[in-house]
C-alpha positions in Angstrom: 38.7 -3.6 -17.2 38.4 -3.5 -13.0 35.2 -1.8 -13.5 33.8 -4.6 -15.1 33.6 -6.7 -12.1 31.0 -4.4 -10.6 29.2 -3.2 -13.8 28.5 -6.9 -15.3 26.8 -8.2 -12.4 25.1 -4.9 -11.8 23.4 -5.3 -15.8 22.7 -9.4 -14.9 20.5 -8.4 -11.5 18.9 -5.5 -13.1 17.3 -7.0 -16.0 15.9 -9.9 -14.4 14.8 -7.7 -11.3 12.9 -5.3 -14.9 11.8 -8.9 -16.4 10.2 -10.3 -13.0 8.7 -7.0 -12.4 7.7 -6.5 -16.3 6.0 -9.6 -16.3 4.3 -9.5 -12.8 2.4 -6.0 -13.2 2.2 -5.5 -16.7 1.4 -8.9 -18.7 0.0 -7.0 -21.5 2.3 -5.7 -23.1 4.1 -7.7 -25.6 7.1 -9.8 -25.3 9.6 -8.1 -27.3 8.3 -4.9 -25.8 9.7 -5.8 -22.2 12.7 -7.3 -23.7 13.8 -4.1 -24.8 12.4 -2.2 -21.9 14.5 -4.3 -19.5 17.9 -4.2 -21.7 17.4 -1.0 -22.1 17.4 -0.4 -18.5 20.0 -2.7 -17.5 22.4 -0.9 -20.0 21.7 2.6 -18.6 22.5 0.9 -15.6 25.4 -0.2 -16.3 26.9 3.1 -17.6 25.7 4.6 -14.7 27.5 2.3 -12.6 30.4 2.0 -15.0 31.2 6.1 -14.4 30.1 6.7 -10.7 32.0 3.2 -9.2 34.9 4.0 -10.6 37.1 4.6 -7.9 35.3 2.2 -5.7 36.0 -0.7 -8.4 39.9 -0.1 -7.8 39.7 -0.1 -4.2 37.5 -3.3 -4.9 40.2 -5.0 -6.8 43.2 -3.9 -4.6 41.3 -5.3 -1.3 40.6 -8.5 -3.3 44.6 -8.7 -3.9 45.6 -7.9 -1.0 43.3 -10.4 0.7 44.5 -13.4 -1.9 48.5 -12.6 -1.0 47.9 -13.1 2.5 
């Protein structure tokens, strides 16, 4: 579950970055379309990040901790 701090966020800014971008160059093609285009890229995202942040998430978390005791 500490990885989920990174990967959800990571999901959120990439498929609205694929949405703007989507819709900026390449108006034609149809809504749906670039719906699933930019889901579909924010989930591979997402597992990407979700397996090469992991021990970076838990140093994430422990840093936050130890900040919020002091």
């Amino acid at each position: 579950m500490k990885r989920f701090i990174l990967v959800i966020p990571v999901i959120i800014i990439v498929y609205f970055f694929a949405m703007w971008m989507l819709n900026k160059d390449y108006a034609m093609i149809d809504m749906p379309i670039r719906i699933l285009i930019a889901a579909g890229g924010s989930i591979l995202s997402g597992v990407i990040t979700f397996f090469l942040m992991r021990r970076e998430a838990e140093n994430f978390v422990e840093a936050h901790r130890e900040r919020k005791n002091r």
